[in-house]
N, C-alpha and C positions, 0 to 999 in steps of 0.2 A: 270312077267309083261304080260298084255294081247296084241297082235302083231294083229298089222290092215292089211288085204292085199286086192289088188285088182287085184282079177282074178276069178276061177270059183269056186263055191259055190260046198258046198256037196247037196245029195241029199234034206237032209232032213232040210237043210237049205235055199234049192229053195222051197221046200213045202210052209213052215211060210211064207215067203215072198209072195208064191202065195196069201195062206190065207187073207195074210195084203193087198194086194191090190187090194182083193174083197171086203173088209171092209172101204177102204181107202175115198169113198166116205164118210162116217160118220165120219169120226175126220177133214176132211179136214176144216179149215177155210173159214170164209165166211167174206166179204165184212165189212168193220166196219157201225157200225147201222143195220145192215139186218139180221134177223132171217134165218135161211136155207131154211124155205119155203117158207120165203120172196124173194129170189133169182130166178129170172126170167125166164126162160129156153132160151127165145130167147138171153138172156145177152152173150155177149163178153166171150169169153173163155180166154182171154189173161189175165185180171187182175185178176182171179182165178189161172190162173198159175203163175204168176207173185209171187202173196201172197205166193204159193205153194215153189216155190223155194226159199224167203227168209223163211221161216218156214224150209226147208231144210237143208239149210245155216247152220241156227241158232242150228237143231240137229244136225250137222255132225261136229260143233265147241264144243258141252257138250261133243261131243265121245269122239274129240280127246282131251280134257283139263283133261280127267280121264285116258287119255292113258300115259300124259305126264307130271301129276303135284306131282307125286313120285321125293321125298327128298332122298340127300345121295344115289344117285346111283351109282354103280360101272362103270368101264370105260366101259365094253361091253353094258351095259343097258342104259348108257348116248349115246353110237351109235347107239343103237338101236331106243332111242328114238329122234334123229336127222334124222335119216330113217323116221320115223312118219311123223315129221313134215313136210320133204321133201314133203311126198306124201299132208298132208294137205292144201301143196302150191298149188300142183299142182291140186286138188279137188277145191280148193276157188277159181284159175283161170279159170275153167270151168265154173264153178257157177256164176260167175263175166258175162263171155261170155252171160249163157244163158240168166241173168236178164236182158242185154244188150240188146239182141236182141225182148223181151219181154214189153222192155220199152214203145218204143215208140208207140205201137199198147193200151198196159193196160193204158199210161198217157192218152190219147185221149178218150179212154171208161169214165173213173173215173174221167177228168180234173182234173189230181192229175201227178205231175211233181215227179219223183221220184228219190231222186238225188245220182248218184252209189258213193261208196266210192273208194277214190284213192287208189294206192297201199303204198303211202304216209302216209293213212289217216284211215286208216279201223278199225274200229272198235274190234279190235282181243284180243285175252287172252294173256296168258306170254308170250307167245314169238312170237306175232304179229309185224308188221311192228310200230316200233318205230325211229322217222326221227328229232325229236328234244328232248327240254327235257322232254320225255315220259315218264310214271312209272307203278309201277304195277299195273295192276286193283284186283279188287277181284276177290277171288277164285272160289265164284259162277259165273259161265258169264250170264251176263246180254242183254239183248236185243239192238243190234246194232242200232246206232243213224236212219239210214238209215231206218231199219224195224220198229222200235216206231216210226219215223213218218211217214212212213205208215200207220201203224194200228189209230196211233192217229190224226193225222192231224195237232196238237198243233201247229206247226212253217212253217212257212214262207221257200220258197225254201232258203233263205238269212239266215232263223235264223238257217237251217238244217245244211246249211255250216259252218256258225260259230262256232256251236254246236260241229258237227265234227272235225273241224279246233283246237278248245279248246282240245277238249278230248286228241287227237291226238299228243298235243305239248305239256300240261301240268300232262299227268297220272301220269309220274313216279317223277315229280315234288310234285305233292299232293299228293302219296303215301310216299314222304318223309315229309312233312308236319304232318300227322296223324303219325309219328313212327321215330320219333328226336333222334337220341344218346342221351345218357345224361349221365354221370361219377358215377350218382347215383343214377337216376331212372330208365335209360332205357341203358344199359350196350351194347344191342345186334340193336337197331337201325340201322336206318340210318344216315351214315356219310356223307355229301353232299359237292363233289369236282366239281361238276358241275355248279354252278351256283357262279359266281362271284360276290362276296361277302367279304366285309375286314373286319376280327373278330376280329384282333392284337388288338385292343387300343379300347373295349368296355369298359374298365373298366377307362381310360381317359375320356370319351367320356359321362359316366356315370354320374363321377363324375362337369363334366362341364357344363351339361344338368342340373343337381339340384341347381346349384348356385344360390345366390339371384335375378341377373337381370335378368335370366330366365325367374321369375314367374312372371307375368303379368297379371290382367283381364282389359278390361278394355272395355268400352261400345263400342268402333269403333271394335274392336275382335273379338265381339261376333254377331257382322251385315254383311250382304253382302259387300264382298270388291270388290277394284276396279279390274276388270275381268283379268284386263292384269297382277296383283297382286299389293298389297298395296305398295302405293309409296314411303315409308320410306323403303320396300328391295328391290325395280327395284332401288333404291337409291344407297344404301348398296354391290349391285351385281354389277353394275356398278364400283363402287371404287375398290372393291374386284377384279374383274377381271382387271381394268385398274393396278392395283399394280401388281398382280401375272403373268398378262399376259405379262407386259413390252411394253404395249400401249407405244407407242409412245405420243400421245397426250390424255386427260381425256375423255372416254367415256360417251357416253350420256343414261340417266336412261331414256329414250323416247323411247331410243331401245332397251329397256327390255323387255321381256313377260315372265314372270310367269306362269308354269304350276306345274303339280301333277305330276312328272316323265318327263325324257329324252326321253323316247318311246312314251308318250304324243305329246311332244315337236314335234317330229319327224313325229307323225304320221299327226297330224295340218299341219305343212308342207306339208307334201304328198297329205293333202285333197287341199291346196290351192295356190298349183303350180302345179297340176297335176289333169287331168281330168280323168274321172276312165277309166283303159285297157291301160294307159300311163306308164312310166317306168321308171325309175333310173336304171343308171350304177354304180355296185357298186364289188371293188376288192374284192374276194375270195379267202381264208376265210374268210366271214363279221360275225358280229353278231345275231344269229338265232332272236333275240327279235325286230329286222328291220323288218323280213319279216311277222313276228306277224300283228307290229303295223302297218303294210303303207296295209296290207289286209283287216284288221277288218275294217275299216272306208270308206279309200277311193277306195279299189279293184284297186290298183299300184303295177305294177310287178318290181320285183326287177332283172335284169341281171346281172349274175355275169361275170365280167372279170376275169377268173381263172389263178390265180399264182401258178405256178410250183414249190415246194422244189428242186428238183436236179437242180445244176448248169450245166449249157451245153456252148456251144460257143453263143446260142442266149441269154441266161438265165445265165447272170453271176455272181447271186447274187440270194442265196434263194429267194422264194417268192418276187421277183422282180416287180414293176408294170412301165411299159413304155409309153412313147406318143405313140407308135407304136401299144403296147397290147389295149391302151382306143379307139385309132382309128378303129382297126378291128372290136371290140366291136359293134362299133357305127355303122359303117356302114353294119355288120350283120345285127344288131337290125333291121337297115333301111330299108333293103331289105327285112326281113320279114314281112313289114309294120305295125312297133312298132315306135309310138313315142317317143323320149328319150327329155325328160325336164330338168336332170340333174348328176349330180356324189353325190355320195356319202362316204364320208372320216373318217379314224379314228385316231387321234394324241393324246398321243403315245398310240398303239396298238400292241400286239405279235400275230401273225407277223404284222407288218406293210409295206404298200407298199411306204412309203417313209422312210424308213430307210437306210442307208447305212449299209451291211452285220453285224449282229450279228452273226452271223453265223448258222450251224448246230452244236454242239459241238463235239470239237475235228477234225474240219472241215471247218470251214469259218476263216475269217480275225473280226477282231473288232475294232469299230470305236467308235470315242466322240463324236456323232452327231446323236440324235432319229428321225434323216427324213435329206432327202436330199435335199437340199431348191431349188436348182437349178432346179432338177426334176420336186420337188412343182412347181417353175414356171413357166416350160415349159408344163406344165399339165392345167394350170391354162389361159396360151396364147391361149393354144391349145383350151379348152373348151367358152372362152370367142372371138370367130373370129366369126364375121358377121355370118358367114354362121351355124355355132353353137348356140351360143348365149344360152348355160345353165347355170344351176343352179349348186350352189358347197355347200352341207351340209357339216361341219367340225363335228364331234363329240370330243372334248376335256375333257371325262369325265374323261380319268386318269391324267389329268392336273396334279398333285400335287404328284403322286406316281411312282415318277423316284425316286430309290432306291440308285442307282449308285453314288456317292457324284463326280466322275469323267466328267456325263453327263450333261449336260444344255439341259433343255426342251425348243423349239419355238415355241411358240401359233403362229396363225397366225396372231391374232388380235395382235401379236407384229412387225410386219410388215410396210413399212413405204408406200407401198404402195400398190393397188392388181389390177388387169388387169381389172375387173369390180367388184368393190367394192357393185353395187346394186344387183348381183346377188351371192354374199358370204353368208352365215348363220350360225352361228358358235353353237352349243349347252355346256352346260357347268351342272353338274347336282354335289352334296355332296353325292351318294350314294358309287362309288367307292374311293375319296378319304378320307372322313369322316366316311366311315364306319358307317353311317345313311339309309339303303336306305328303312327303314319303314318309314321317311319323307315324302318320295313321292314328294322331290323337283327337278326340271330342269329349264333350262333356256336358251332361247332367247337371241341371240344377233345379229341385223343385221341394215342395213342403209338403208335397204330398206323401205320407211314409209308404204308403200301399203301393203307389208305381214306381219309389225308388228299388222295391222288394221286387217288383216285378221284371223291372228293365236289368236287375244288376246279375238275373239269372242268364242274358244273354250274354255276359262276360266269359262263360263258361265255352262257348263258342268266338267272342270278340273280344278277349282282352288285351293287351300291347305285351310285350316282352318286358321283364325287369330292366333289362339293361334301359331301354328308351323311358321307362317310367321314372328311371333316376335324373336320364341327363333332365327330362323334361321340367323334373321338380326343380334341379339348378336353374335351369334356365328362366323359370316360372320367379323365383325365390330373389335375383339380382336383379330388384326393380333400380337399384342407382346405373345400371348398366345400361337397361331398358330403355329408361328415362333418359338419359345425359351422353347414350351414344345411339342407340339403337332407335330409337321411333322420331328424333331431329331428323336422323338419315334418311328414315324409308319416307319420313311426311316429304321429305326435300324431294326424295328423287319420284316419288309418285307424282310429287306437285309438276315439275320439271316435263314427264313424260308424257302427261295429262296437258300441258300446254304446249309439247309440242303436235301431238295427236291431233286438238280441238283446233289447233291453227290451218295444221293441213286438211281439214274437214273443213272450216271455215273457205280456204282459199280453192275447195273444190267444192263449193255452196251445195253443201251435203248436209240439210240440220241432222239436229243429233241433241238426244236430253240429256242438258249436262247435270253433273253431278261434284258434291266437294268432296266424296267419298266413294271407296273400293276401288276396284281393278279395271274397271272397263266402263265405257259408254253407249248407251244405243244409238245407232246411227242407221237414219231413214233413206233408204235407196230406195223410195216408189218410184222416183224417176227415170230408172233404169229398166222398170218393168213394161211391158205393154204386151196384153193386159195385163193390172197389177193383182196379180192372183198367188196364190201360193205356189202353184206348177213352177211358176214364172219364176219367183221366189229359188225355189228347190234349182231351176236351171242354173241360175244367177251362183247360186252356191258355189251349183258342178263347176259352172268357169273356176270361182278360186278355187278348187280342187286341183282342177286341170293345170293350174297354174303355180302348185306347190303352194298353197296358202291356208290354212281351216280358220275358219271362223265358225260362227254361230248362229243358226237364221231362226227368225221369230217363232218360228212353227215348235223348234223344240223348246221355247219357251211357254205354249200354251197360248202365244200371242194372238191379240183376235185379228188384225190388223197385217194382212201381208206388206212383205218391201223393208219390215225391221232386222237390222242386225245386231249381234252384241262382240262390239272388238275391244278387246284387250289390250292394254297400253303399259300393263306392270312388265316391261321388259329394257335389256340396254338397249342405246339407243341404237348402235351401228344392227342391229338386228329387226331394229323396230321401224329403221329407216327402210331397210331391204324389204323390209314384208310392206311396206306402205306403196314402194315401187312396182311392188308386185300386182297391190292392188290397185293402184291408179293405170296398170297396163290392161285390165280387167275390166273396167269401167270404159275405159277410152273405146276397148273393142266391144261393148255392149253398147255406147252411144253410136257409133261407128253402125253397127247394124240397127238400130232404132233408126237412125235415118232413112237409110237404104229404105229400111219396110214401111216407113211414112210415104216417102217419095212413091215406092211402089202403087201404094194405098189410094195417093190421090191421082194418080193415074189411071186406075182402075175406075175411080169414080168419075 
């Protein structure tokens, strides 16, 4: 392998260099539009350095992608090549600096804003900062969002961001997309434990989508509906949720809205209870696809109230959330003058902050109760006092996949009463528990009339197709189908896949917070880490990467707590086995080298 180092040059290696940078004038780029002798003498020397140093950037990323994208290396040449990357941090945080200081002198010359990339966010090759679900890029590297619009100008300081913001969260997402497992075409794939997802009963699901009431054309279908969604499913959802949620009394299809997705739902919200640089409190770990959606549109910061795993005398219950932990929240927030509009909730969620202990396994207490209602309403007193007065999002989207036949699920909309009912919003979507989510359905529930008016003008941009609004009403509508074929099924084989998951986590003494409900478990790999940092974390990722595998890592959860993952188990099993192998080939060669670098360690010492 070829070894990169920075220190002093041989002779004849400061020579070329000399040479190169009596010549350097001639390959330097120039200004986009301007010939070289179009280039003015008296002009700005700032945005010619500026160019110079992302053109730097950009060769000193193709060096190190040839230094580092050797397969099948042995364990000294995998450290070797960890040394590389080290130092390519520390080369990209200088570079970072110099653009920095660069900027603001070259945007002023050019009126051209040049917007730097996070460390979040940057544009990098394998094994760049990856913070949610990011994925490979190609193997050629390609010109960083940052520098193409520079050179090209195409986007908008807003589209630049987004632009980055996308790349950034969905690489390793659309790398699994172009390169799917598949049992018979594509053997060596990616197998995708990251993204939640319930695969159990597509072939239910299948068969129930071709039935005759299905098909439907019919001329109101195929016309603009009504924005908030056609009134025969704000009907349908309506009944739907007042049966399943155990309304108290029959909800009103007035208070439906209709969108294309829960992250829709959600981000409509954010646009129209929150002014943009405003903020939601929301318990940590939340769902990476929040902080997606409430950016793209309305530019709403999401604050995490961060839940601790280890139980302590303050903390007496994993991932615990308190009136105590939302109040310091809040009044942080205040003091750094952020406005807070409201909370944001997940029922039932693993972890969730109103459960009463699931525990850690082999390690907590376990209870018959998916939140603790009591908490719920001292949370809810709390946010709803004069002096507060916010908003409370509920997310209910695993409504339907409590596995447990021991647990009873409490919607809130089953509640008989709520401390401020005009500012409650409950979301409700069939991707997690119908295992639909290329539907693209969510929904709206609240009393509030003023935001159902607000939210249901974004229908105009996010509404579903007639066609999907009918089947979804059938499918919504045959609760003896539901009931007596469809949710025995999915509780059986979630139950089924979730024991055989915890088993093999069990027999690789791996804890992990279990849960009697949704799609996945988190599962604690600090052991694997040394040190347990998030870097560490992000490497630990790239191995499953490397290894055809995505998962989830804490970071894109907003986790405070490096070493967490979130893996998905709602899948068959021969698939679920193969990605389990994958991961335990993963582990094996990250203990494999934790050894090695102990042994090292105390050698040295």
């Amino acid at each position: 392998m070829v070894s990169f180092s920075v220190g002093a040059r041989q002779p004849a290696e400061a020579s070329k260099d000399t040479w190169s940078m009596s010549h350097w004038s001639d390959t330097l780029p120039v200004p986009f539009g301007q010939r070289r002798d179009q280039v003015p003498r008296d002009h700005s020397i700032y945005p010619q350095l500026l160019e110079i140093t992302l053109h730097l950037r950009q060769a000193m990323r193709e060096h190190f992608v040839q230094l580092t994208s050797r397969q099948g290396l042995s364990l000294e040449e995998r450290r070797h090549t960890q040394a590389i990357r080290e130092k390519e941090a520390l080369l990209s945080c200088l570079i970072r600096r110099m653009i920095n200081l660069l900027q603001s002198e070259a945007a002023s010359d050019l009126e051209l804003q040049v917007p730097l990339p996070s460390e979040d966010s940057r544009g990098d090759v394998k094994y760049g900062q990856r913070d949610q679900l990011s994925g490979q890029p190609d193997p050629v590297p390609q010109l960083s969002d940052c520098e193409a619009a520079f050179v090209s100008r195409d986007l908008s300081n807003r589209g630049i961001d987004i632009s980055v913001f996308y790349q950034s969260s969905f690489q390793d997402y659309n790398a699994y997309q172009k390169d799917k497992y598949h049992k018979d075409k594509n053997t060596l794939g990616f197998i995708n434990l990251g993204t939640s997802e319930n695969k159990l009963c597509m072939d239910l699901m299948t068969e129930r989508l071709q039935e005759r009431d299905m098909n439907c054309i019919e001329d109101a279908l195929l016309q603009y509906p009504d924005w908030r969604g056609q009134p025969f499913l704000r009907e349908e959802v309506a009944r739907f949720l007042t049966y399943y949620c155990r309304a108290p009394t029959r909800l009103d299809p007035e208070n439906v809205v209709v969108l294309n997705g829960c992250c829709s739902v959600f981000s409509a919200l954010a646009m129209v209870l929150c002014d943009p640089g405003e903020a939601f409190l929301v318990p940590a770990p939340f769902y990476g696809g929040f902080a997606f959606s409430s950016r793209l549109y309305a530019k709403v910061e999401l604050i995490p109230v961060y839940l601790e795993s280890e139980v302590t005398v303050t903390n007496t219950q994993p991932f615990q959330l308190t009136v105590d932990k939302l109040e310091e929240a809040l009044l942080e927030a205040r003091l750094e003058g952020k406005k807070v509009r409201g909370l944001v909730l997940i029922n039932p969620q693993n972890p969730h902050p109103f459960r009463k202990p699931l525990g850690l396994e082999c390690r907590g207490r376990h209870s018959q109760t998916l939140w603790d209602e009591d908490v719920f309403l001292q949370s809810f007193t709390f946010l709803s006092k004069n002096k507060y007065n916010l908003h409370v999002i509920i997310d209910e989207i695993y409504m339907l996949s409590v596995f447990d036949e021991s647990i009873t699920f409490h919607s809130v909309l089953s509640m008989k009463s709520l401390p401020d009912r005009n500012r409650t919003h409950v979301i409700w979507g069939t991707s997690k528990d119908f295992g639909i989510s290329g539907f693209r359905f969510g929904a709206l529930y609240t009393h509030n009339k003023e935001v159902v008016s607000a939210v249901s003008a974004f229908g105009y941009l996010h509404s579903i197709s007639g066609i999907v609004q009918h089947k979804l009403c059938q499918l919504l509508h045959n609760t003896e189908w539901i009931d007596k074929v469809y949710l025995p099924t999915n509780c059986n084989r979630l139950r089924e896949a979730h024991k055989y998951i915890t088993a093999k986590l069990k027999a690789l003494e791996i804890p992990f917070h279990n849960s009697s409900s949704g799609l996945y478990v988190w599962i604690n790999l600090k052991k694997y880490l040394d040190p347990c940092t998030f870097e560490e974390e992000r490497l630990l990722y790239c191995r499953f990467l490397d290894n055809k595998l995505l998962l989830s890592r804490g970071k894109a959860y907003m986790c405070k707590e490096p070493g967490w993952f979130c893996l998905i188990f709602a899948d068959e099993l021969p698939r679920l086995k193969l990605a389990m192998h994958r991961f335990c080939d993963v582990l094996q060669e990250q203990k494999e080298a934790l050894i090695v670098k102990q042994l090292e360690d105390a050698m040295r010492e």
